[in-house]
Biopython code that builds the backbone (N, CA, C, O; Angstrom):
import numpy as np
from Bio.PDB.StructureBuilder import StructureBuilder

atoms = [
    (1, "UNK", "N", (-6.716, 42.539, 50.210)),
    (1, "UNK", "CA", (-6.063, 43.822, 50.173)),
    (1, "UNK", "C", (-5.099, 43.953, 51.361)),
    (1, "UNK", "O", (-4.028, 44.529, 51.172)),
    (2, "UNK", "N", (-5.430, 43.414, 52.680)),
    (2, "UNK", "CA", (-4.398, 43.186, 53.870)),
    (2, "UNK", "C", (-3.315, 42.726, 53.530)),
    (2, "UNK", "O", (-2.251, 43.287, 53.792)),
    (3, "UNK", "N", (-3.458, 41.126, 52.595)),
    (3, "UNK", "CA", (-2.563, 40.786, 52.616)),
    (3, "UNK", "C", (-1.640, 41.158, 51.946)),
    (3, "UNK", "O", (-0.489, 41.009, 52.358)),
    (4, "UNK", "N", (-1.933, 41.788, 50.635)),
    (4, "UNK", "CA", (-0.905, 42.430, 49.923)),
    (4, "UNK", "C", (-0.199, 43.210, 50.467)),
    (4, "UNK", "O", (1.022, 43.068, 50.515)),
    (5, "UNK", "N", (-1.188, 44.740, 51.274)),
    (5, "UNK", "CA", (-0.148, 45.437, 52.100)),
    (5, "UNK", "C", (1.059, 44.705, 53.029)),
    (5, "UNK", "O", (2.288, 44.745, 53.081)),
    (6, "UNK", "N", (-0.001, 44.037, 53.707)),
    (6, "UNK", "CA", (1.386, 43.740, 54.834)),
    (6, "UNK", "C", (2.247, 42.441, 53.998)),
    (6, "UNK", "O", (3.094, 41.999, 54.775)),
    (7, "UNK", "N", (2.270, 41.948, 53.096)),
    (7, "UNK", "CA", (3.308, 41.403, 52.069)),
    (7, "UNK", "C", (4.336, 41.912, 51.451)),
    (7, "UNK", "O", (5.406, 41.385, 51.145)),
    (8, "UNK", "N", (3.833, 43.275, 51.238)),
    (8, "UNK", "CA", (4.470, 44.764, 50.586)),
    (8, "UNK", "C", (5.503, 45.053, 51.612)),
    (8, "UNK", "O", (6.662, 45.164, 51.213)),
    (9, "UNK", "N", (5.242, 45.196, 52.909)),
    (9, "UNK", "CA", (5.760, 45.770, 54.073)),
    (9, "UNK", "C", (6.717, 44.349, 54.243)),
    (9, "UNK", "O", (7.453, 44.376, 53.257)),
    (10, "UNK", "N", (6.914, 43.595, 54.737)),
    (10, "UNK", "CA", (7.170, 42.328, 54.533)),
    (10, "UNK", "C", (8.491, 42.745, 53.458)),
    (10, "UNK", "O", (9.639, 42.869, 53.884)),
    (11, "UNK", "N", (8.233, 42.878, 52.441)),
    (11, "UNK", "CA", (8.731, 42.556, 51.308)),
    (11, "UNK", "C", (10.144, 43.603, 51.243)),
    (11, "UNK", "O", (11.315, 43.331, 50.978)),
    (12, "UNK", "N", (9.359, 45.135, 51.673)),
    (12, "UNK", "CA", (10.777, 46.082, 51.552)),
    (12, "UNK", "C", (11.142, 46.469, 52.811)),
    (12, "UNK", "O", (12.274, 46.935, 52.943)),
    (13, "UNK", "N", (10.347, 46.367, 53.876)),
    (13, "UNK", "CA", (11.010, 46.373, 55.048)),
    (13, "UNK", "C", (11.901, 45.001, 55.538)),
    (13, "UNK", "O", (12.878, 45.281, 56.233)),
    (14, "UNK", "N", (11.734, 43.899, 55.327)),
    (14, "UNK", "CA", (12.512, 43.007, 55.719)),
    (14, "UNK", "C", (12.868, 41.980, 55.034)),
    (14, "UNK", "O", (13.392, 40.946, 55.449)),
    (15, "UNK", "N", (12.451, 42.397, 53.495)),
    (15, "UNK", "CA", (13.482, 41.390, 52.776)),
    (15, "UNK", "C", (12.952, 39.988, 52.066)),
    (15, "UNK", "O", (13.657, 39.222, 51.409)),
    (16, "UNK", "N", (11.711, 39.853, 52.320)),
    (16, "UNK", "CA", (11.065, 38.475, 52.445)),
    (16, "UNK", "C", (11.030, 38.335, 51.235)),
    (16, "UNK", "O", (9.858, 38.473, 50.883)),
    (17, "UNK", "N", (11.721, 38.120, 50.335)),
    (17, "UNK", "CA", (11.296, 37.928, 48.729)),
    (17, "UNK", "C", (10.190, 36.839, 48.640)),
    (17, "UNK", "O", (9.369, 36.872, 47.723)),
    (18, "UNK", "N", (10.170, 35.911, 49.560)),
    (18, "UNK", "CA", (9.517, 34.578, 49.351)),
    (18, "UNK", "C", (7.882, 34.821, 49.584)),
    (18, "UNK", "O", (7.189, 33.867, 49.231)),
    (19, "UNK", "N", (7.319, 35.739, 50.020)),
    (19, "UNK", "CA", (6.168, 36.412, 50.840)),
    (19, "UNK", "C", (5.060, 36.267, 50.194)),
    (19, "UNK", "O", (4.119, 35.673, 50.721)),
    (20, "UNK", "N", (4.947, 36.982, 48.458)),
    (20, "UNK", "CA", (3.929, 36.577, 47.496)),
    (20, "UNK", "C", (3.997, 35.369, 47.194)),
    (20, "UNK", "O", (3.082, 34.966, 46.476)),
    (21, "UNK", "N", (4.679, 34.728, 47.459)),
    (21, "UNK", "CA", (4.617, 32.687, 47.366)),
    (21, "UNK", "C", (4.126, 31.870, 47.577)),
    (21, "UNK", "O", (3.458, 30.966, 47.074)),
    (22, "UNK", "N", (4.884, 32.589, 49.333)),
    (22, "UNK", "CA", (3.950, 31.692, 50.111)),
    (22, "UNK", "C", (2.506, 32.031, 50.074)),
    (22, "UNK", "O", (1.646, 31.156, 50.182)),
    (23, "UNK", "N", (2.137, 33.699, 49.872)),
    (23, "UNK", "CA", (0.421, 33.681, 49.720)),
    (23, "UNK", "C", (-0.066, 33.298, 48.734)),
    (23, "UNK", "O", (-1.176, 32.787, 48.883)),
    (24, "UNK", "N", (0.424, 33.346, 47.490)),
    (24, "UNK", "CA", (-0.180, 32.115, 46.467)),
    (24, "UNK", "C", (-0.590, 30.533, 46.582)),
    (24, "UNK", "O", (-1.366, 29.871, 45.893)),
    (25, "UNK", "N", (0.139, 30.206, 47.596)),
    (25, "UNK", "CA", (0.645, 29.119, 47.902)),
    (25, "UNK", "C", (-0.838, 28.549, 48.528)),
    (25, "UNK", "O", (-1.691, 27.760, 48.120)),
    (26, "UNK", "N", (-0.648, 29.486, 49.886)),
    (26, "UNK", "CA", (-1.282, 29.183, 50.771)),
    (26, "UNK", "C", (-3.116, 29.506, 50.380)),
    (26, "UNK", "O", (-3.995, 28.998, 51.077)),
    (27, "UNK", "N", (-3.391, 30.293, 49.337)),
    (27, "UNK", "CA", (-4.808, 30.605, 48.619)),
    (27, "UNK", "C", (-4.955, 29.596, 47.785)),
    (27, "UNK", "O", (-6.169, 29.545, 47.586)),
    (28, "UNK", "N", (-4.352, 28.618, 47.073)),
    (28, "UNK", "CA", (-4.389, 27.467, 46.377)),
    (28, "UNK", "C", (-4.765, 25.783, 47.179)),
    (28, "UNK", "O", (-5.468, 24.871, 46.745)),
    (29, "UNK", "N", (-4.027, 25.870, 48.388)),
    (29, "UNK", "CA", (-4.404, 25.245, 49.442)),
    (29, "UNK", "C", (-5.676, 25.395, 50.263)),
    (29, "UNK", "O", (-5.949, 24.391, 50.920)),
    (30, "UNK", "N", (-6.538, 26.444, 50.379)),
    (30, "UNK", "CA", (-7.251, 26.861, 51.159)),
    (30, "UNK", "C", (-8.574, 26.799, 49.741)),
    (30, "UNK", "O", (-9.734, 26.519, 50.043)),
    (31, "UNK", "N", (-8.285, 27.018, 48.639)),
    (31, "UNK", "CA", (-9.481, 27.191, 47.395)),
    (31, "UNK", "C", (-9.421, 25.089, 47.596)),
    (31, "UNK", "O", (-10.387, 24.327, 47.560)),
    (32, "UNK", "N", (-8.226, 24.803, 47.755)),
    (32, "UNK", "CA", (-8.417, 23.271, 47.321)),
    (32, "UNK", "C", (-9.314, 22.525, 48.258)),
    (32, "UNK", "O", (-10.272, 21.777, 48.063)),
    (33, "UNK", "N", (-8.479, 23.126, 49.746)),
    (33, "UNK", "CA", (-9.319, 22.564, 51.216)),
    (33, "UNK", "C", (-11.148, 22.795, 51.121)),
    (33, "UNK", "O", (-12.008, 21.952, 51.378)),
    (34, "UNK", "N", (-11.340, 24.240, 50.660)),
    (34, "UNK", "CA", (-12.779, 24.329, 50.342)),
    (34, "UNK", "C", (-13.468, 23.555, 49.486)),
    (34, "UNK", "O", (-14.571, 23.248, 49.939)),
    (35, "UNK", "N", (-13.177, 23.023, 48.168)),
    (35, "UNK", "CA", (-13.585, 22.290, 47.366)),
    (35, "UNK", "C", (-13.854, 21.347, 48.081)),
    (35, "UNK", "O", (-14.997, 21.240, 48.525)),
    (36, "UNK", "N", (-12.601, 20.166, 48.462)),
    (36, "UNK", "CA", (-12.798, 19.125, 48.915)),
    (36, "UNK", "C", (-13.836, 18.830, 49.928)),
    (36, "UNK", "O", (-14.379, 17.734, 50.065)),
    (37, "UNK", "N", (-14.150, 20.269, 50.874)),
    (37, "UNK", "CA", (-14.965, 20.157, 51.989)),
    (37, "UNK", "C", (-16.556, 20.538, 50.970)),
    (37, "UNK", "O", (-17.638, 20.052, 51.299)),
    (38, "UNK", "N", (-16.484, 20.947, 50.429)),
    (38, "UNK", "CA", (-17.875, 20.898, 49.204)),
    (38, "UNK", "C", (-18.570, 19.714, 48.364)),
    (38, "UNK", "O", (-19.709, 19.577, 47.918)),
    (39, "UNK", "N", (-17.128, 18.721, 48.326)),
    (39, "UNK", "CA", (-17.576, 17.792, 47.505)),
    (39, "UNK", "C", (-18.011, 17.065, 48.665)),
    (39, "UNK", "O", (-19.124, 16.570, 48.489)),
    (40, "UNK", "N", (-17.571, 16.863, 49.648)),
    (40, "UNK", "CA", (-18.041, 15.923, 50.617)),
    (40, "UNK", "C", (-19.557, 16.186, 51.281)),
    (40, "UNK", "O", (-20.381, 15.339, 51.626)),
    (41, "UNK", "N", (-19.638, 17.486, 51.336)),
    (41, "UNK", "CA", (-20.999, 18.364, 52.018)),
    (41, "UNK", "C", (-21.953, 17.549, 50.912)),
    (41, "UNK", "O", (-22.775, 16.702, 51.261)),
    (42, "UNK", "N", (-21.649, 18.042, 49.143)),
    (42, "UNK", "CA", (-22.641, 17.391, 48.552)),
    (42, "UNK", "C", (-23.027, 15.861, 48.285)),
    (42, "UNK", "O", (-24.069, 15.343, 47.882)),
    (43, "UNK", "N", (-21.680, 15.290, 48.697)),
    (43, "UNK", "CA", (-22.280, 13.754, 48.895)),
    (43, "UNK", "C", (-23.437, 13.306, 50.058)),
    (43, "UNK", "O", (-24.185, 12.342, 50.222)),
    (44, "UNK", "N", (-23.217, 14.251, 50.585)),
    (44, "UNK", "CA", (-24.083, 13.797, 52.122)),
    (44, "UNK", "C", (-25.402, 14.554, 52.357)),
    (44, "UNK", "O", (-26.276, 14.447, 53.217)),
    (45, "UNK", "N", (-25.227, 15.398, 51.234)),
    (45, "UNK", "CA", (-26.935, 16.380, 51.132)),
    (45, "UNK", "C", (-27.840, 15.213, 49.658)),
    (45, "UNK", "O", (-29.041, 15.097, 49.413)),
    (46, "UNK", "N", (-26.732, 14.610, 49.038)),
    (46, "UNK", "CA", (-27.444, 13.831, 47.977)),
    (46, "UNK", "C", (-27.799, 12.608, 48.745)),
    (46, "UNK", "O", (-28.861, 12.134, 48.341)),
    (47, "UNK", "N", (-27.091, 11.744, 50.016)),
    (47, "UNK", "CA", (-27.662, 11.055, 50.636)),
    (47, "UNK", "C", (-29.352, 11.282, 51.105)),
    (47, "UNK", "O", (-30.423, 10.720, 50.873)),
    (48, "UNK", "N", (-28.809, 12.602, 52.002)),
    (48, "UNK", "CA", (-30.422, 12.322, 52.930)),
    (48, "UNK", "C", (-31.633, 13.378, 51.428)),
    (48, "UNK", "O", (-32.844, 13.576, 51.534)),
    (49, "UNK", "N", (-31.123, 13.629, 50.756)),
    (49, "UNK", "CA", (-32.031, 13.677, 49.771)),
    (49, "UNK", "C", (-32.978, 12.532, 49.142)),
    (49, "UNK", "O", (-34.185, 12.479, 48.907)),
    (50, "UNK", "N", (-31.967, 11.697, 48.986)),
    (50, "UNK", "CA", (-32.712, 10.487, 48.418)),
    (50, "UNK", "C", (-33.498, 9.592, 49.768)),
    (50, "UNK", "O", (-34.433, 8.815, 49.571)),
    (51, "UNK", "N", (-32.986, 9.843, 50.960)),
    (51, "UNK", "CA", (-33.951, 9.172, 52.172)),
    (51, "UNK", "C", (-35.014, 9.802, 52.462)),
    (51, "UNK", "O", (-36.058, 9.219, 52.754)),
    (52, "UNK", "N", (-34.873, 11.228, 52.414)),
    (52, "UNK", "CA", (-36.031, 12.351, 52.206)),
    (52, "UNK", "C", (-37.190, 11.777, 51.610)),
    (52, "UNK", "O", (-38.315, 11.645, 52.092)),
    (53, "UNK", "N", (-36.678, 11.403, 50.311)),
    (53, "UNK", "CA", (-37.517, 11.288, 49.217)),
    (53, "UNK", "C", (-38.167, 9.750, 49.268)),
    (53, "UNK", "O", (-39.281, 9.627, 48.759)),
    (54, "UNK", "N", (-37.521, 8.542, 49.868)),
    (54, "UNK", "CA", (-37.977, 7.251, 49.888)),
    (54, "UNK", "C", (-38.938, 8.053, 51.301)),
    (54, "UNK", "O", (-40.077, 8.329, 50.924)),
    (55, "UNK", "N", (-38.718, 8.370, 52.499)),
    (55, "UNK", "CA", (-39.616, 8.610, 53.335)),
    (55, "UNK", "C", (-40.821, 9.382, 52.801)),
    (55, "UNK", "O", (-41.866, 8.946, 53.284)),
    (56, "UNK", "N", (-41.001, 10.437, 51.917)),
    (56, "UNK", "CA", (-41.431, 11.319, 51.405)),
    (56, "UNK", "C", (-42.806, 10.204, 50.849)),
    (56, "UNK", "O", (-43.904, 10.031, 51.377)),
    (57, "UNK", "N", (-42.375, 9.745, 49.930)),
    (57, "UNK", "CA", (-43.186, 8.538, 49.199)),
    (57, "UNK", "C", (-43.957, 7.306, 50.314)),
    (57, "UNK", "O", (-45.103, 6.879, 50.173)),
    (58, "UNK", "N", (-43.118, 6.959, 51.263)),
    (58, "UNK", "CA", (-43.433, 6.331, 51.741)),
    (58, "UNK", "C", (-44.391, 6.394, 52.691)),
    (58, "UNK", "O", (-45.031, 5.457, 53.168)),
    (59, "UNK", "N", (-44.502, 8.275, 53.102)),
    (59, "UNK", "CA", (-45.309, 8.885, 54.116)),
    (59, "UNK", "C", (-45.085, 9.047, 55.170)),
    (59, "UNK", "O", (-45.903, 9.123, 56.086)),
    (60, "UNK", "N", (-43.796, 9.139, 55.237)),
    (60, "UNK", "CA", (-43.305, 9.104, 56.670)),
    (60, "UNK", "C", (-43.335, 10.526, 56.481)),
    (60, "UNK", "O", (-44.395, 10.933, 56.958)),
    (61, "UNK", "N", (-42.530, 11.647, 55.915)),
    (61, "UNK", "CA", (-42.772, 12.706, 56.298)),
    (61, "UNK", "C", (-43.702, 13.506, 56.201)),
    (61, "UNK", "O", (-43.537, 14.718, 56.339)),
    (62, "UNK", "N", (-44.812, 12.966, 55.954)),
    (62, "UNK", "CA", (-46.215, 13.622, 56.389)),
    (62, "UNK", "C", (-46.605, 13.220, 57.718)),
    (62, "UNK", "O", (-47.465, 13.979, 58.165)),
    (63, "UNK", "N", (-46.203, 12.090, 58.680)),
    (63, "UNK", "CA", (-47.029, 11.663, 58.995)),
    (63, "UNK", "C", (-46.132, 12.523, 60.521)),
    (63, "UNK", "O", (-46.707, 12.997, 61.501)),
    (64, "UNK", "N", (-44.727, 12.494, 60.286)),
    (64, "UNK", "CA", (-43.420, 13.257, 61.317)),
    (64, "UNK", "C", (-43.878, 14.781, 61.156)),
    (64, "UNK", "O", (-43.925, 15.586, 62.086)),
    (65, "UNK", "N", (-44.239, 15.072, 59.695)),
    (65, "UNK", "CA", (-44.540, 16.677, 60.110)),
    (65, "UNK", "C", (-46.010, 17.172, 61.223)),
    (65, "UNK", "O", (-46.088, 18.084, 62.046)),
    (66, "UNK", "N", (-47.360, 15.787, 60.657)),
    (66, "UNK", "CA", (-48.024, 16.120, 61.706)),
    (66, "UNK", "C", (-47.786, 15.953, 63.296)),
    (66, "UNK", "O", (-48.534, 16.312, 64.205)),
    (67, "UNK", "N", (-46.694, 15.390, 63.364)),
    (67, "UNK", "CA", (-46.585, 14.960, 64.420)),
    (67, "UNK", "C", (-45.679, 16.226, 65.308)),
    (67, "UNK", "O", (-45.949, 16.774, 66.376)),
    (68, "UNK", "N", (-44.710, 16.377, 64.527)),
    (68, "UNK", "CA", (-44.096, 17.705, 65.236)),
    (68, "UNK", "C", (-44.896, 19.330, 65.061)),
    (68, "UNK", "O", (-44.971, 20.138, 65.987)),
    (69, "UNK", "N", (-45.376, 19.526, 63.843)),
    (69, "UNK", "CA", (-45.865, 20.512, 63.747)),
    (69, "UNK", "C", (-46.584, 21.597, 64.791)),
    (69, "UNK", "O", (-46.397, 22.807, 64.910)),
    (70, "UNK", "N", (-47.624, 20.544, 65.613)),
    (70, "UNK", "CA", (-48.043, 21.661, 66.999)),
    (70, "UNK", "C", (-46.864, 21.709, 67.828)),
    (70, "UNK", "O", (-47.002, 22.705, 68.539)),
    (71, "UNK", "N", (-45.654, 21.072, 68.127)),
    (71, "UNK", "CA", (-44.865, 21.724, 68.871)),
    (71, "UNK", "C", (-44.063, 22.367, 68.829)),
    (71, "UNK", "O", (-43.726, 23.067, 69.784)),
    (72, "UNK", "N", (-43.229, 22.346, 67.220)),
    (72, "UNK", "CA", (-43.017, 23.576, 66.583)),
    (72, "UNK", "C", (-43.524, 25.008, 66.593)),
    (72, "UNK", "O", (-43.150, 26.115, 66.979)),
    (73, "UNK", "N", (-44.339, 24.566, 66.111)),
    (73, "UNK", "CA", (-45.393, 25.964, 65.851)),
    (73, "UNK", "C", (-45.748, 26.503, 67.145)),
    (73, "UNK", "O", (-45.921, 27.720, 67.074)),
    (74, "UNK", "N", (-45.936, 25.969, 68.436)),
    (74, "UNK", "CA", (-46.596, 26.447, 69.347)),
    (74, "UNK", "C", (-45.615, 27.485, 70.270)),
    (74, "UNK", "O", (-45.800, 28.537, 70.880)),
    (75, "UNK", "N", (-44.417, 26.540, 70.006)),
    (75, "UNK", "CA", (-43.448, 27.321, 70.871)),
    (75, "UNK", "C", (-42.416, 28.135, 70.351)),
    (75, "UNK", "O", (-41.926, 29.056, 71.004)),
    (76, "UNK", "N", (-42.059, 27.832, 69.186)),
    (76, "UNK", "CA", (-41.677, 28.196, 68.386)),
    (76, "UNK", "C", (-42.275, 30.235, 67.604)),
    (76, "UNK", "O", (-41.693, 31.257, 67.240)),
    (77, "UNK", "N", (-43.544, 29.800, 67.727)),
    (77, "UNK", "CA", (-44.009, 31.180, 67.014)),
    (77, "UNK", "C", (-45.320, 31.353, 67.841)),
    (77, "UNK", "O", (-46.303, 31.263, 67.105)),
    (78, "UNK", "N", (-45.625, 31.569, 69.123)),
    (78, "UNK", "CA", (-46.413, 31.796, 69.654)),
    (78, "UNK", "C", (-47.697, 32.760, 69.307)),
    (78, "UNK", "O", (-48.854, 32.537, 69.663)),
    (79, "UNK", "N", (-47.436, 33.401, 68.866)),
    (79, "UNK", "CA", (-48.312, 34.353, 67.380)),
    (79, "UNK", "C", (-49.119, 33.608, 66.705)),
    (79, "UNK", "O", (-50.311, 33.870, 66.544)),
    (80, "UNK", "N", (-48.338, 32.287, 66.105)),
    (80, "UNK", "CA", (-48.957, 32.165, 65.147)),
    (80, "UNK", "C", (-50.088, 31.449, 64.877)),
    (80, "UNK", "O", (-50.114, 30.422, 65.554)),
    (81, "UNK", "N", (-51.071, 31.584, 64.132)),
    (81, "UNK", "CA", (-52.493, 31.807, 64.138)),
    (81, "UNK", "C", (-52.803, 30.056, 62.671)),
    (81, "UNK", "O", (-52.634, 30.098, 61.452)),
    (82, "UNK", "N", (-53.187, 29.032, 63.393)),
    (82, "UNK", "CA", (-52.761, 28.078, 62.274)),
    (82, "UNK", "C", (-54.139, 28.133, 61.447)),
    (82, "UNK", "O", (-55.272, 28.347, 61.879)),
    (83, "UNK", "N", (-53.665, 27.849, 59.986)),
    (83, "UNK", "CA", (-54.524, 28.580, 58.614)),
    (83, "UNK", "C", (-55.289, 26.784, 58.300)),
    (83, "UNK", "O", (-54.696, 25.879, 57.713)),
    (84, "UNK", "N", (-56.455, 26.716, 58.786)),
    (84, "UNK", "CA", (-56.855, 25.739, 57.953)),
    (84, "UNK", "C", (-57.369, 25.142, 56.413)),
    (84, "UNK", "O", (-57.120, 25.901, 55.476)),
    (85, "UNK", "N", (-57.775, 24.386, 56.216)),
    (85, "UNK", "CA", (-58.059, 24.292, 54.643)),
    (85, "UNK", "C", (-58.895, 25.019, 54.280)),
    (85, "UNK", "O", (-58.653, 25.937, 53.496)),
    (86, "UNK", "N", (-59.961, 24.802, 54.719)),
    (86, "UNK", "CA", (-60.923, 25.580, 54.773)),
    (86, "UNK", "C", (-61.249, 27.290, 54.535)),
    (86, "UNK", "O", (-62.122, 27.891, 53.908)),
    (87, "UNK", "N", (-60.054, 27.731, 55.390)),
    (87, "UNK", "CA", (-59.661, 29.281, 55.584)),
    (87, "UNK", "C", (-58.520, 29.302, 54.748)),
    (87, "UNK", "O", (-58.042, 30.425, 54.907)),
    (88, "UNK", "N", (-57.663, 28.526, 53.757)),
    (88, "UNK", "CA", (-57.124, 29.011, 53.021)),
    (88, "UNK", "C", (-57.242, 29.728, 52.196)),
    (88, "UNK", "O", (-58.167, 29.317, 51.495)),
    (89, "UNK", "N", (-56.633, 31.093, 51.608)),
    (89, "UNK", "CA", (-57.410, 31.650, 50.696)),
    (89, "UNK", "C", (-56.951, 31.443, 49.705)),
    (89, "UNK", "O", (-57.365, 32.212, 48.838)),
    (90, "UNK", "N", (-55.893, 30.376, 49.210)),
    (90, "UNK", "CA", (-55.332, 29.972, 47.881)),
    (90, "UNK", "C", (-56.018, 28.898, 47.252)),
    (90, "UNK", "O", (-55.642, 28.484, 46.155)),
]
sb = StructureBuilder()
sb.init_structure("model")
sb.init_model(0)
sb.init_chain("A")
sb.init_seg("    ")
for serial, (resi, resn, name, xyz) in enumerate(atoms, 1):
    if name == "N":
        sb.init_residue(resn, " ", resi, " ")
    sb.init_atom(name, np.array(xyz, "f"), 0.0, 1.0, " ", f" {name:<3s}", serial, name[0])
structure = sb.get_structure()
């Protein structure tokens, strides 16, 4: 909505016929720049997905979550009160 106004203003105050152009222009460039930066984000979330998942299987990230978990948790959420199996109520 900015840009239209001050495009508007632009437009009959000084003439700029070219003004809605260039902002077409420049929103086509910027929708394209985003894509491209999307497709790349999802190549690299489908990477460590699939390493996720070979570690996952393999047990590594059970074995990294016990391992970080008390220091996470400890400093992290000082509150928090850890729920054993036992005391689960699910």
């Amino acid at each position: 909505m900015v840009a239209f106004i001050v495009a508007t203003v632009k437009l009959v105050f000084f003439g700029d016929i070219y003004v809605f152009n260039e902002i077409m222009n420049s929103t086509y460039d910027s929708a394209k720049t985003g894509f491209e930066i999307s497709l790349g984000l999802t190549g690299v979330l489908a990477l460590w997905l699939g390493v996720m998942k070979i570690g996952e299987r393999g047990g590594m990230v059970e074995l990294f979550s016990k391992a970080v978990a008390p220091l996470f948790f400890r400093n992290s959420f000082p509150t928090f009160q850890r729920i054993t199996r036992h005391q689960d109520p699910f």
